[in-house]
PyMOL Python script that loads the backbone (N, CA, C, O; Angstrom):
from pymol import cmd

cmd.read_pdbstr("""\
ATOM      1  N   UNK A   1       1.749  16.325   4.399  1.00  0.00           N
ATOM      2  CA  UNK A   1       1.343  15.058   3.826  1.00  0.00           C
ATOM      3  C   UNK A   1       2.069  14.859   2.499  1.00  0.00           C
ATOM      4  O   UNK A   1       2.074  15.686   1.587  1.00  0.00           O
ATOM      5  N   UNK A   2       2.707  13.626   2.488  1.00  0.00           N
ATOM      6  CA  UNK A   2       3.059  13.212   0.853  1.00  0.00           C
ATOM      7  C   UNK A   2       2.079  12.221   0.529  1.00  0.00           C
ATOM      8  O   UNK A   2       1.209  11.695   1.223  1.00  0.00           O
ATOM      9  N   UNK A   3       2.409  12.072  -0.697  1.00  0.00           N
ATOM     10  CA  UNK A   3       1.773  11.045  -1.624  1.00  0.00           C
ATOM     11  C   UNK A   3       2.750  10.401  -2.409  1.00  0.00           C
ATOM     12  O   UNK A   3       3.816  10.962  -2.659  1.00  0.00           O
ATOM     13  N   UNK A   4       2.495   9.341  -2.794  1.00  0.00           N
ATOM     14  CA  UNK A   4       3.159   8.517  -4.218  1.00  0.00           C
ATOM     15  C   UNK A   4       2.375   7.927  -4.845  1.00  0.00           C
ATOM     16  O   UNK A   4       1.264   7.715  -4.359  1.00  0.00           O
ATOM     17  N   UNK A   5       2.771   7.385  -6.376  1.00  0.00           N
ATOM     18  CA  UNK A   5       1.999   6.638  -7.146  1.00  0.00           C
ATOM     19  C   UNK A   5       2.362   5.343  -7.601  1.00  0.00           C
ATOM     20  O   UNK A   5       3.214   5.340  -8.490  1.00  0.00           O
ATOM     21  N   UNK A   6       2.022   4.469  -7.300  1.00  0.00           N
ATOM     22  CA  UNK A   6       2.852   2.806  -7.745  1.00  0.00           C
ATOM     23  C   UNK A   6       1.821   1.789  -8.550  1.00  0.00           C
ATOM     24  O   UNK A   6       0.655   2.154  -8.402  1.00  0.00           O
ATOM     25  N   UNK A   7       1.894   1.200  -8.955  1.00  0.00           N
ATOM     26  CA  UNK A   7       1.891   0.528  -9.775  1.00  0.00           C
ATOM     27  C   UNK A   7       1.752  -1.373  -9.413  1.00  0.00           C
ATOM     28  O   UNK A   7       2.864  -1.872  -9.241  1.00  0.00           O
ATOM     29  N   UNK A   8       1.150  -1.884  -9.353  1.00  0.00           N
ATOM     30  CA  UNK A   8       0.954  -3.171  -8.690  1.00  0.00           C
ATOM     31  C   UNK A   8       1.876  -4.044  -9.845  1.00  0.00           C
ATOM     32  O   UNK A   8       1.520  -3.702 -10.972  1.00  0.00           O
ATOM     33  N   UNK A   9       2.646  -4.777  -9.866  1.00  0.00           N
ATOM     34  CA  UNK A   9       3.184  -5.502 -10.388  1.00  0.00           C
ATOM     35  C   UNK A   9       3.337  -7.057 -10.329  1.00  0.00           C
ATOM     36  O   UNK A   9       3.490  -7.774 -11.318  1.00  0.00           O
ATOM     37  N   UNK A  10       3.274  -7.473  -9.041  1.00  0.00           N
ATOM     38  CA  UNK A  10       2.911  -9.252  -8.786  1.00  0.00           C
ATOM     39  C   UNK A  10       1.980  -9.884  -9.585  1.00  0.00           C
ATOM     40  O   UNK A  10       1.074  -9.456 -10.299  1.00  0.00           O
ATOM     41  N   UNK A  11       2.250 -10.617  -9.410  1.00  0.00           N
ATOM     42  CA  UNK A  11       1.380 -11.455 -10.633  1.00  0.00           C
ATOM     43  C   UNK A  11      -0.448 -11.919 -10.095  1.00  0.00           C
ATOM     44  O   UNK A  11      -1.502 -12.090 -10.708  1.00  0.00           O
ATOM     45  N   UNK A  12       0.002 -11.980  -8.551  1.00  0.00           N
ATOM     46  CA  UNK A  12      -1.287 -12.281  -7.977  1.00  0.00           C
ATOM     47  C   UNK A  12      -2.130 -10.688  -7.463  1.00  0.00           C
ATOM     48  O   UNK A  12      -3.329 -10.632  -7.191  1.00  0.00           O
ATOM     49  N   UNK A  13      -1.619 -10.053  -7.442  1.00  0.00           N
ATOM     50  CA  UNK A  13      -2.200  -8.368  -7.281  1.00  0.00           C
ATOM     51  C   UNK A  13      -2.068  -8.354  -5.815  1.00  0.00           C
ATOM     52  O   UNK A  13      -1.569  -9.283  -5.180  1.00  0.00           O
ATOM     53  N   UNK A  14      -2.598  -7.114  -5.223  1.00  0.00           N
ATOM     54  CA  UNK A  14      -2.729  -7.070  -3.808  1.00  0.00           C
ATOM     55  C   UNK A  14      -3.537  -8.112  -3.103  1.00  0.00           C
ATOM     56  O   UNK A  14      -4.194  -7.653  -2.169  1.00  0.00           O
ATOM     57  N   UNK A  15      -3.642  -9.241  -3.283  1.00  0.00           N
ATOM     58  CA  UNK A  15      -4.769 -10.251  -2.554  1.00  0.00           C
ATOM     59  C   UNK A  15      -4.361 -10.434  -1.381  1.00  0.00           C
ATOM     60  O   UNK A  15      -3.976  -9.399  -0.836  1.00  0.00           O
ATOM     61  N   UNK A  16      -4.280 -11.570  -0.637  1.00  0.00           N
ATOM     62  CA  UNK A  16      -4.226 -12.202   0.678  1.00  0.00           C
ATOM     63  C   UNK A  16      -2.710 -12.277   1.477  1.00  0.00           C
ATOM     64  O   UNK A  16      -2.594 -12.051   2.682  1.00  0.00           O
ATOM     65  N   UNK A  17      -1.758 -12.578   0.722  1.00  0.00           N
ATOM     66  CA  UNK A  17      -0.423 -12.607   1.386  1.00  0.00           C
ATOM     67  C   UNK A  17       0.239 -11.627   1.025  1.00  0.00           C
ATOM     68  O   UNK A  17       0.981 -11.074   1.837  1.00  0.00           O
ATOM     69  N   UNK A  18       0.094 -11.040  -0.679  1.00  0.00           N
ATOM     70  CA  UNK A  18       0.802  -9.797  -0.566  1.00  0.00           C
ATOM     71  C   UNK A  18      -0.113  -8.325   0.427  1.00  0.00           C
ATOM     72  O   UNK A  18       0.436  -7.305   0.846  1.00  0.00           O
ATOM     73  N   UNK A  19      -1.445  -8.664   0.548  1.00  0.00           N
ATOM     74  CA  UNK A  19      -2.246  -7.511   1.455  1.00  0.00           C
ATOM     75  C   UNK A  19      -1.598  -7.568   3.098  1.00  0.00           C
ATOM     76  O   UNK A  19      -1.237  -6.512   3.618  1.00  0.00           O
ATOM     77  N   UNK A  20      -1.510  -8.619   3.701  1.00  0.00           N
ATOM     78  CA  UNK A  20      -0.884  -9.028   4.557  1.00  0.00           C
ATOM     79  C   UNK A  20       0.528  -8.196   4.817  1.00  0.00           C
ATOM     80  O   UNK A  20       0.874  -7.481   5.757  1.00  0.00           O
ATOM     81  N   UNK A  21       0.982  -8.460   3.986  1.00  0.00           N
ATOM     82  CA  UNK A  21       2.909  -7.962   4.283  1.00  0.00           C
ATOM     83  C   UNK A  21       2.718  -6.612   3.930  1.00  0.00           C
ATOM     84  O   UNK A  21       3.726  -5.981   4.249  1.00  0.00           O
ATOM     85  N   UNK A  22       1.570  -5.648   3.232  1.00  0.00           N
ATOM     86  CA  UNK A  22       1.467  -4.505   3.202  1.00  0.00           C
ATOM     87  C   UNK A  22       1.449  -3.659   5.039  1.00  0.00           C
ATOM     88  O   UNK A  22       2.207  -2.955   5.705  1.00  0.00           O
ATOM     89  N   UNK A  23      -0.045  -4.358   5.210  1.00  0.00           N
ATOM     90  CA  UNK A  23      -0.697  -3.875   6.434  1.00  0.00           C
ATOM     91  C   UNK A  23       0.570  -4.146   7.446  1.00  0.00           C
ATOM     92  O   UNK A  23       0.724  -3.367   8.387  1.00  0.00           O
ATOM     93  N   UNK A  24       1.157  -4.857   7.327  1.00  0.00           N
ATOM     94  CA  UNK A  24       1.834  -5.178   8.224  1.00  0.00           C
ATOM     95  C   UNK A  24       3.139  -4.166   8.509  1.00  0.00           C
ATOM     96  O   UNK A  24       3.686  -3.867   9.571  1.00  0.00           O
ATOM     97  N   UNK A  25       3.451  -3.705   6.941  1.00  0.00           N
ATOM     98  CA  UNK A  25       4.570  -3.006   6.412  1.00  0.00           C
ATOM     99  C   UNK A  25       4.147  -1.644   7.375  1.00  0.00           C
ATOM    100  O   UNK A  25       4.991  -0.960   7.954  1.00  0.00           O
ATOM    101  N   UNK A  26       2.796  -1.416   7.422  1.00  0.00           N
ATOM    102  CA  UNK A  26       2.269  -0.026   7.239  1.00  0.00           C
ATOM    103  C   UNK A  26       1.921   0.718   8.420  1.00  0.00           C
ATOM    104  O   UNK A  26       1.732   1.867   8.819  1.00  0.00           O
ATOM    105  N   UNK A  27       1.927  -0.954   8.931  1.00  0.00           N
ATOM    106  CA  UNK A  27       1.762  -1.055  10.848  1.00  0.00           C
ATOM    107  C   UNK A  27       3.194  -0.425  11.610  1.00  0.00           C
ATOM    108  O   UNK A  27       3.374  -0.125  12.790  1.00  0.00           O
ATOM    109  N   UNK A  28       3.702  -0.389  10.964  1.00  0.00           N
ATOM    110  CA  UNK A  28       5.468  -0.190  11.798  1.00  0.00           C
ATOM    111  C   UNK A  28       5.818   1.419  11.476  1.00  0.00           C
ATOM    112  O   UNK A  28       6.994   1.767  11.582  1.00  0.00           O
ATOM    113  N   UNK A  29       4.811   2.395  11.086  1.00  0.00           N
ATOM    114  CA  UNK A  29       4.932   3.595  10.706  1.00  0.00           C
ATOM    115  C   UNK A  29       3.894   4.429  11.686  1.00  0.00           C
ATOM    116  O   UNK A  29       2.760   3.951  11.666  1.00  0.00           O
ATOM    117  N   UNK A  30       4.064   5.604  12.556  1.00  0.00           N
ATOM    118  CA  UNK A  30       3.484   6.330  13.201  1.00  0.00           C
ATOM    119  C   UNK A  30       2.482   6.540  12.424  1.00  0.00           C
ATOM    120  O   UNK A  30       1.334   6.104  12.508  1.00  0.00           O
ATOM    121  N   UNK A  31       3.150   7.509  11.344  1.00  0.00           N
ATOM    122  CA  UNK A  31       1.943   8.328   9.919  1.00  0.00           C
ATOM    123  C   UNK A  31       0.864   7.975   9.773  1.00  0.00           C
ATOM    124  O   UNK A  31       0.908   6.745   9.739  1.00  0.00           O
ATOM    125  N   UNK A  32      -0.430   8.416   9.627  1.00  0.00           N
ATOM    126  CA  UNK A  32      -1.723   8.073   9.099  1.00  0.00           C
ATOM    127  C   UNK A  32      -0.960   7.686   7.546  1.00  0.00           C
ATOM    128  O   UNK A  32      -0.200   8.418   6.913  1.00  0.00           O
ATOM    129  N   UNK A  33      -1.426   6.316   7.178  1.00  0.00           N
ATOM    130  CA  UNK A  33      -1.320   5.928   5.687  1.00  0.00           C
ATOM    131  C   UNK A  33      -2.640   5.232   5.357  1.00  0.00           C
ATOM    132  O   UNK A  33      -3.252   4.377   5.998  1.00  0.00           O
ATOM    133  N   UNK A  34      -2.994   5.979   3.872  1.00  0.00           N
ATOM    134  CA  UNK A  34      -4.156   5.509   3.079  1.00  0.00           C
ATOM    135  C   UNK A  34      -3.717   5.632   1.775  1.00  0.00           C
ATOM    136  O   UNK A  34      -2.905   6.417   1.284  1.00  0.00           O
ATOM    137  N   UNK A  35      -4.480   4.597   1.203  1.00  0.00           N
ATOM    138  CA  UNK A  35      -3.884   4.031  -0.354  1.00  0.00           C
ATOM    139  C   UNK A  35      -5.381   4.123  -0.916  1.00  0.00           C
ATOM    140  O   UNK A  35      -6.331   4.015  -0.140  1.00  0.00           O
ATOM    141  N   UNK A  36      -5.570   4.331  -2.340  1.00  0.00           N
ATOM    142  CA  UNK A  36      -6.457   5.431  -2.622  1.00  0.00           C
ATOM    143  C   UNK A  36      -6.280   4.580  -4.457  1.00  0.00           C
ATOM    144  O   UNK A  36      -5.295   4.727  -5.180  1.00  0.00           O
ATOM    145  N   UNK A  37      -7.415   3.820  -4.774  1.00  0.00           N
ATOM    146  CA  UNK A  37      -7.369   3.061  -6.267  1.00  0.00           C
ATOM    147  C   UNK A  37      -8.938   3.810  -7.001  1.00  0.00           C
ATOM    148  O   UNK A  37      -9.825   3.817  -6.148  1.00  0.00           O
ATOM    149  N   UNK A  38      -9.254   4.220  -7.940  1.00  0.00           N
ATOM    150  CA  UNK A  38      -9.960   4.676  -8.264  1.00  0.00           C
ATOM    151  C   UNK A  38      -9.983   5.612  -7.257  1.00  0.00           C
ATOM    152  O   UNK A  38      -9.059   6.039  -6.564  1.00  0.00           O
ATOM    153  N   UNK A  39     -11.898   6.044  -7.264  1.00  0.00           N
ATOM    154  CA  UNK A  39     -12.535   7.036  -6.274  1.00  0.00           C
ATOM    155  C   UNK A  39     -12.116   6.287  -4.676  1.00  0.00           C
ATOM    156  O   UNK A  39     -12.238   7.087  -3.748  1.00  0.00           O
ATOM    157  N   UNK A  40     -11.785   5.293  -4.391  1.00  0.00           N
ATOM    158  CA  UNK A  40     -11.961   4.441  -2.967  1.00  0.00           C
ATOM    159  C   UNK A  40     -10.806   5.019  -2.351  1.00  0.00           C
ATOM    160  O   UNK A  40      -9.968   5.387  -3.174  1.00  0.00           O
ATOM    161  N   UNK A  41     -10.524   5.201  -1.214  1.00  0.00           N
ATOM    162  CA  UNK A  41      -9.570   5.345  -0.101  1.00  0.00           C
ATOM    163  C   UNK A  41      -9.567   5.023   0.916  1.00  0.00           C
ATOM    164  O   UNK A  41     -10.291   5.693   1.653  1.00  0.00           O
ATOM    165  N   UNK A  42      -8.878   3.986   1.495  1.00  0.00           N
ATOM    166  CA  UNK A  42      -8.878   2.825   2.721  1.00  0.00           C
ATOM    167  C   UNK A  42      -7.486   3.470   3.280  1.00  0.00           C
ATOM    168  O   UNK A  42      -6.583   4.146   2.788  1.00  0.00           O
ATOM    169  N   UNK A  43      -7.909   2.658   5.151  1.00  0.00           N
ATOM    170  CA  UNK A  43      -6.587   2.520   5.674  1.00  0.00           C
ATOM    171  C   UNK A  43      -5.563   1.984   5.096  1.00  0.00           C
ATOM    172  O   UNK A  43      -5.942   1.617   3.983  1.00  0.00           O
ATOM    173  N   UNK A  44      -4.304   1.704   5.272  1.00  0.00           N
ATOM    174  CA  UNK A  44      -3.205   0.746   4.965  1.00  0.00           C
ATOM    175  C   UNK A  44      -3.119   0.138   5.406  1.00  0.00           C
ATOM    176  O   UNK A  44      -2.760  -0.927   4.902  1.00  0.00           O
ATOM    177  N   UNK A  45      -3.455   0.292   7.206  1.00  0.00           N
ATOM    178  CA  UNK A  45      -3.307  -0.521   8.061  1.00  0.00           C
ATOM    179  C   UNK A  45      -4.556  -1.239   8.362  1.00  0.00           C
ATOM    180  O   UNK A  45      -4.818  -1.551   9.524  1.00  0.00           O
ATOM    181  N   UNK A  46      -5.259  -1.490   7.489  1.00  0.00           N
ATOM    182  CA  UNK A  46      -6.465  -2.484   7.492  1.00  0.00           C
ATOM    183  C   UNK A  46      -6.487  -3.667   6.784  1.00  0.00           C
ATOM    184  O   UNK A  46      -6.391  -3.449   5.577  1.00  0.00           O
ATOM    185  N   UNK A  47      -6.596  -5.113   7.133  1.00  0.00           N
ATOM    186  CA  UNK A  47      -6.082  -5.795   5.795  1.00  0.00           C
ATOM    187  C   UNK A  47      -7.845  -5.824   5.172  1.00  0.00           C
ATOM    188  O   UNK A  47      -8.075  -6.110   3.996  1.00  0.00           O
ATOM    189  N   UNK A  48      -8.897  -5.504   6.106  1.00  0.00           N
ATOM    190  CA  UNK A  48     -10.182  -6.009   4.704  1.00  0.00           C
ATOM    191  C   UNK A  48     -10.617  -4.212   4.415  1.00  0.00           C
ATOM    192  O   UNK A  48     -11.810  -3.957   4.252  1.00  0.00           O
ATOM    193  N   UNK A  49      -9.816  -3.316   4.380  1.00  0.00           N
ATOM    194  CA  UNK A  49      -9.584  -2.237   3.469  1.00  0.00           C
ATOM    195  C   UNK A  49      -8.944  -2.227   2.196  1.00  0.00           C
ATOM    196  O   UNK A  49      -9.582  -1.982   1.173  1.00  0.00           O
ATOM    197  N   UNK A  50      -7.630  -2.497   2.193  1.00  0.00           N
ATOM    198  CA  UNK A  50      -6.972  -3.046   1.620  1.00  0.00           C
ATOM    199  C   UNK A  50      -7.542  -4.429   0.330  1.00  0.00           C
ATOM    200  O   UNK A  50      -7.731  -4.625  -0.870  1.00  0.00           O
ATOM    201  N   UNK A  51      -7.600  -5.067   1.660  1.00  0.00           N
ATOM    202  CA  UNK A  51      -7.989  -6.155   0.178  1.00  0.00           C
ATOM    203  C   UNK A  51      -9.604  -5.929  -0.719  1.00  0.00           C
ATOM    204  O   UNK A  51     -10.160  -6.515  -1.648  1.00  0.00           O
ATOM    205  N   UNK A  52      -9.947  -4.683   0.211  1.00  0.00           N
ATOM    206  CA  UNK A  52     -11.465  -4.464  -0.350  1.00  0.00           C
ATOM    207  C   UNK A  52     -11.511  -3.225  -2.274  1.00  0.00           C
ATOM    208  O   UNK A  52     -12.360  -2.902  -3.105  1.00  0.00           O
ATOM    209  N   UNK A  53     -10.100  -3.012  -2.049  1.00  0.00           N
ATOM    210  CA  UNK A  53      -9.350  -2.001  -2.828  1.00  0.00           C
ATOM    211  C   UNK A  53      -9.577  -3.152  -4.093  1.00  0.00           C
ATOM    212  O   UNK A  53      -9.453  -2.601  -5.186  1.00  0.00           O
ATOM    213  N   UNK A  54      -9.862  -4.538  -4.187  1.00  0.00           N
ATOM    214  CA  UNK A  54      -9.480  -5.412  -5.064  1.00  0.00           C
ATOM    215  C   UNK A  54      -8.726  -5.053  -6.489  1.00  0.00           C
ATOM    216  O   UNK A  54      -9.157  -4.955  -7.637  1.00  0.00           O
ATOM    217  N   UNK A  55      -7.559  -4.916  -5.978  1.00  0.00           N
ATOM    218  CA  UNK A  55      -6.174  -4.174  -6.510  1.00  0.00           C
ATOM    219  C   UNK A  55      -5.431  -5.678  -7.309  1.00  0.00           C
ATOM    220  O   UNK A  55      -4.951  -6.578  -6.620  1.00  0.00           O
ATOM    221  N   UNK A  56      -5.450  -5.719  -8.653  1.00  0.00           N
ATOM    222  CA  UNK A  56      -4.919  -7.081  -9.241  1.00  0.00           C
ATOM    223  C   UNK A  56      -3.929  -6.178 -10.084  1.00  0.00           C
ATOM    224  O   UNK A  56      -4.017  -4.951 -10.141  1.00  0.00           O
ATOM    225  N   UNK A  57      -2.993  -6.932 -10.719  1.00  0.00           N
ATOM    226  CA  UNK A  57      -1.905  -6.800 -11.488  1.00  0.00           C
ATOM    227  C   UNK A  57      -2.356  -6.032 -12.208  1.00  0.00           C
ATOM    228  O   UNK A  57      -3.521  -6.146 -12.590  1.00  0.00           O
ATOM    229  N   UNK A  58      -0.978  -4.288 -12.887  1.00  0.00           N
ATOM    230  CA  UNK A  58      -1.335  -3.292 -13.027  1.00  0.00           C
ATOM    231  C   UNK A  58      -2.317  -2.354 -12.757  1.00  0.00           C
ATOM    232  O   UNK A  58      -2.703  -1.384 -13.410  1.00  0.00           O
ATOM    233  N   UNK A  59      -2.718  -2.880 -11.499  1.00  0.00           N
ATOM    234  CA  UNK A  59      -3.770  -1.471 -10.948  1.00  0.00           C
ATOM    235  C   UNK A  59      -2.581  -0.308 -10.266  1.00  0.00           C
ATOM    236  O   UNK A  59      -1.480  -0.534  -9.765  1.00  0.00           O
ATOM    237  N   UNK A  60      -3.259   0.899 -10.467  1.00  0.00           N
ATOM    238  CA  UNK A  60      -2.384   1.870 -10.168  1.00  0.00           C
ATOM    239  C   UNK A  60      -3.103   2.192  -8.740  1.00  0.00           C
ATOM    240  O   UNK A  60      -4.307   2.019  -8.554  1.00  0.00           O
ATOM    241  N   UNK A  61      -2.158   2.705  -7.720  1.00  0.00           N
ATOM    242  CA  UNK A  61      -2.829   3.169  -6.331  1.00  0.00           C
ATOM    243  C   UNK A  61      -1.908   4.162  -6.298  1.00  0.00           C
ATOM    244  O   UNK A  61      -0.767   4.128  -6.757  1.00  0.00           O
ATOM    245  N   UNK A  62      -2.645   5.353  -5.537  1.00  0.00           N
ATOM    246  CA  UNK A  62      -1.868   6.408  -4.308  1.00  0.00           C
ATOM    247  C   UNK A  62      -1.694   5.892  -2.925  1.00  0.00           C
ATOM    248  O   UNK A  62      -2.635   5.503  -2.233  1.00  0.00           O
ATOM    249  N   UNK A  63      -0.573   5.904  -2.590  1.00  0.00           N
ATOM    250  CA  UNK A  63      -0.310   6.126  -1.551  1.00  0.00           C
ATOM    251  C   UNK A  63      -0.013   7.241  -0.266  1.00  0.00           C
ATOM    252  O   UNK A  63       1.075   7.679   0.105  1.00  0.00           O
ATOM    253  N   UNK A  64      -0.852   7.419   0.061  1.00  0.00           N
ATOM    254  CA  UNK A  64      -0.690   8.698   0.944  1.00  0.00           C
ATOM    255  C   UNK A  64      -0.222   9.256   2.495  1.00  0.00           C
ATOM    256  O   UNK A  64      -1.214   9.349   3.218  1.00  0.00           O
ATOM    257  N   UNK A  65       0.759   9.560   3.021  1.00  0.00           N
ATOM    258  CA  UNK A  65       1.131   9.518   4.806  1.00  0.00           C
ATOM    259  C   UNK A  65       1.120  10.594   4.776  1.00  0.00           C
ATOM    260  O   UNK A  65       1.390  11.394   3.880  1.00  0.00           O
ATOM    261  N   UNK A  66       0.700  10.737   6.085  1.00  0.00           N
ATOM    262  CA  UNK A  66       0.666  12.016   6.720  1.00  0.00           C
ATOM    263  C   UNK A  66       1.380  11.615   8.163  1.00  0.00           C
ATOM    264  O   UNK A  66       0.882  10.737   8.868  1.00  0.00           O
ATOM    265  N   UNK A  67       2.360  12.192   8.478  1.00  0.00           N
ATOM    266  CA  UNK A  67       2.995  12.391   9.998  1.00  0.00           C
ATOM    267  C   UNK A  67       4.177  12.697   9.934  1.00  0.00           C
ATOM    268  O   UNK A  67       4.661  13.455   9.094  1.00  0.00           O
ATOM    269  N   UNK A  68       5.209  11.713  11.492  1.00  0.00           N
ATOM    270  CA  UNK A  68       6.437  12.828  11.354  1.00  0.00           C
ATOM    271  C   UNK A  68       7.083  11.197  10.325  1.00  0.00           C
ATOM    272  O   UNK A  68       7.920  11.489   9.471  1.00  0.00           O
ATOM    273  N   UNK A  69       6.884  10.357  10.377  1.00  0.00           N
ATOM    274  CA  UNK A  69       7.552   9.043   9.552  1.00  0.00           C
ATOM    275  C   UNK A  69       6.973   9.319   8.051  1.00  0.00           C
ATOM    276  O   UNK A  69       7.565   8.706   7.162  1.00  0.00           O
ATOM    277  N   UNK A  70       6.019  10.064   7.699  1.00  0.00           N
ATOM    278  CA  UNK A  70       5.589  10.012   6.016  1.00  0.00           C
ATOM    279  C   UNK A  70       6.453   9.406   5.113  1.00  0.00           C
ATOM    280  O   UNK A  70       6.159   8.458   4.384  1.00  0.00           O
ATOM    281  N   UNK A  71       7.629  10.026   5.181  1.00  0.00           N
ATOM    282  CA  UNK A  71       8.574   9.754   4.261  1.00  0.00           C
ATOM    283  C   UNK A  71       9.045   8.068   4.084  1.00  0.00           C
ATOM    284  O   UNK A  71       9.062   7.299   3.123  1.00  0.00           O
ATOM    285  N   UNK A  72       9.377   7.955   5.418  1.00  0.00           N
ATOM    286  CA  UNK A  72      10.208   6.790   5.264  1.00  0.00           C
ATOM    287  C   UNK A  72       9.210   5.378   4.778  1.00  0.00           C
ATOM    288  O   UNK A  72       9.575   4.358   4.193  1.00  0.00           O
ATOM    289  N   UNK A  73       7.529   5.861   5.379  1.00  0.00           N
ATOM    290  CA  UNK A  73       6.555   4.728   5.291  1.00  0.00           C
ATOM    291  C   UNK A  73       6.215   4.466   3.553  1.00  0.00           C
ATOM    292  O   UNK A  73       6.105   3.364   3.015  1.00  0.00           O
ATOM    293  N   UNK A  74       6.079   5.947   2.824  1.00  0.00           N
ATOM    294  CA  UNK A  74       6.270   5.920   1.278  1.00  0.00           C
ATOM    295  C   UNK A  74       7.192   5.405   0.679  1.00  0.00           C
ATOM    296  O   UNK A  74       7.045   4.758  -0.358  1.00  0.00           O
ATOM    297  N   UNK A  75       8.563   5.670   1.394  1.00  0.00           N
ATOM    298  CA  UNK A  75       9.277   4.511   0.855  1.00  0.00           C
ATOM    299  C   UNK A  75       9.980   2.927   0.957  1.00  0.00           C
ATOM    300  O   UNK A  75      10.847   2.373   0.281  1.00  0.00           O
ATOM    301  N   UNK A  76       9.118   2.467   2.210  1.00  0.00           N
ATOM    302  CA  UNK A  76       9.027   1.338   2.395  1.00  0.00           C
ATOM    303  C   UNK A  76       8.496   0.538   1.968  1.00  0.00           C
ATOM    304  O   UNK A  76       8.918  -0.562   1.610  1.00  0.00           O
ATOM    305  N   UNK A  77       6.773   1.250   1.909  1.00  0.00           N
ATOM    306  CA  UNK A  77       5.518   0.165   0.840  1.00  0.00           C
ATOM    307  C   UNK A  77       5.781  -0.094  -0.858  1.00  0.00           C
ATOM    308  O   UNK A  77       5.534  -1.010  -1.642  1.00  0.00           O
ATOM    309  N   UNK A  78       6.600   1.621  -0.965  1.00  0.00           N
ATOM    310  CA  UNK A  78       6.662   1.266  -2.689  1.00  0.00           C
ATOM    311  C   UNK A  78       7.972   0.482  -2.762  1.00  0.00           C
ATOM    312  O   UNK A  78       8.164   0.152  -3.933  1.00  0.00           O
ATOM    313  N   UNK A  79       9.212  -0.054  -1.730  1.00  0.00           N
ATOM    314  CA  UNK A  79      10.243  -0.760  -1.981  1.00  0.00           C
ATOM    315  C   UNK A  79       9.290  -2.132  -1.829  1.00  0.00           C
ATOM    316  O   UNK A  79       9.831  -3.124  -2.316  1.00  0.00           O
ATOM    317  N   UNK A  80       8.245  -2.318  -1.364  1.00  0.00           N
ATOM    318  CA  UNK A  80       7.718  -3.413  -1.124  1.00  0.00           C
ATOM    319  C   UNK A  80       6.932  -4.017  -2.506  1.00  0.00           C
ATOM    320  O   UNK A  80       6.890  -5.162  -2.956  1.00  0.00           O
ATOM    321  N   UNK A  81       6.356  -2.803  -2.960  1.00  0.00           N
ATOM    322  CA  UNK A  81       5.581  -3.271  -4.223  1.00  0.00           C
ATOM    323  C   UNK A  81       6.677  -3.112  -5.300  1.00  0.00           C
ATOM    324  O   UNK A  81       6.300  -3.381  -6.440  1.00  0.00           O
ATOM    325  N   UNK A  82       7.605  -2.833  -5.195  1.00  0.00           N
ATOM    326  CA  UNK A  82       8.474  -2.669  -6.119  1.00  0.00           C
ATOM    327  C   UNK A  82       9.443  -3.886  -6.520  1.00  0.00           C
ATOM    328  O   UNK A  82      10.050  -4.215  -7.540  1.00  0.00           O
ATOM    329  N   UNK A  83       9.285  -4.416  -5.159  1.00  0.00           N
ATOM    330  CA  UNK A  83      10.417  -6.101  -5.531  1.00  0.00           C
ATOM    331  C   UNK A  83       9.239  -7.197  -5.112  1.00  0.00           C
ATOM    332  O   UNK A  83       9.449  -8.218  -4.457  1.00  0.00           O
ATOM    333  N   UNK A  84       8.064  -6.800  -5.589  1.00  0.00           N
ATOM    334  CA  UNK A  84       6.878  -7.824  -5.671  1.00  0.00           C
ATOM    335  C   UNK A  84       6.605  -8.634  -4.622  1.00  0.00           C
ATOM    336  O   UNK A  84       6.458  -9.853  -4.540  1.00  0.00           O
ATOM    337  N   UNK A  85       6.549  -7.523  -3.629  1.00  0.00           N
ATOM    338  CA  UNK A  85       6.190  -8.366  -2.032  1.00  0.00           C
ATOM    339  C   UNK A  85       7.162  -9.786  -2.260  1.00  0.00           C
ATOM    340  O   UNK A  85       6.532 -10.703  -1.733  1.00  0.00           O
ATOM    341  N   UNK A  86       8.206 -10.213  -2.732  1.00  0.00           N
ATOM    342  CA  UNK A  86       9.005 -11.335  -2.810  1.00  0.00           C
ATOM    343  C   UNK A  86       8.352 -12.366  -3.014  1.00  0.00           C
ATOM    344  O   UNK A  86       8.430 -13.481  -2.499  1.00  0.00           O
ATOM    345  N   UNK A  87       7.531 -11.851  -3.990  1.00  0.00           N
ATOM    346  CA  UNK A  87       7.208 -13.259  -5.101  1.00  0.00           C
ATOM    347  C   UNK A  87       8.401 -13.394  -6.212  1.00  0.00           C
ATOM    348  O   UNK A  87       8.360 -14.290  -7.055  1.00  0.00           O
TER     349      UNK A  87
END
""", "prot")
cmd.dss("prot")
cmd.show_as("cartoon", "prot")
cmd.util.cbc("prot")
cmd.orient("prot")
């Protein structure tokens, strides 16, 4: 299992369209992935997990995969939160 740590940066936080293009992101990966804000830890691939995370601008999350894709799914979501779900 890896982990990463990112950083929410959009201006609107993880809400409705950027939660969307996550789950969706997270859907295309074998790996068990869970993202983990405070004490809480949800699927990835859930969008009312996810948006239940109520994750707004500079909240910090873990991201966590476990399988044989781990790698590539960690670095897909954080290229995702990283160029602000293309806001």
């Amino acid at each position: 299992m890896q982990e990463i740590k990112v950083k929410v940066i959009n201006e609107s936080g993880l809400h409705a369209r950027p939660a969307s293009l996550f789950v969706k992101e997270a859907g295309k990966f074998e790996a068990e992935i869970t993202v983990v804000k405070d004490d809480k830890e949800v699927n990835a691939k859930s969008i009312m997990g996810i948006m239940s995370l109520g994750a707004g601008k500079g909240s910090e999350l873990t991201i966590k995969a476990d399988g044989d894709d781990e790698k590539e799914a960690l670095n897909a979501l954080k290229e995702l939160i990283d160029k602000k779900f293309g806001e």
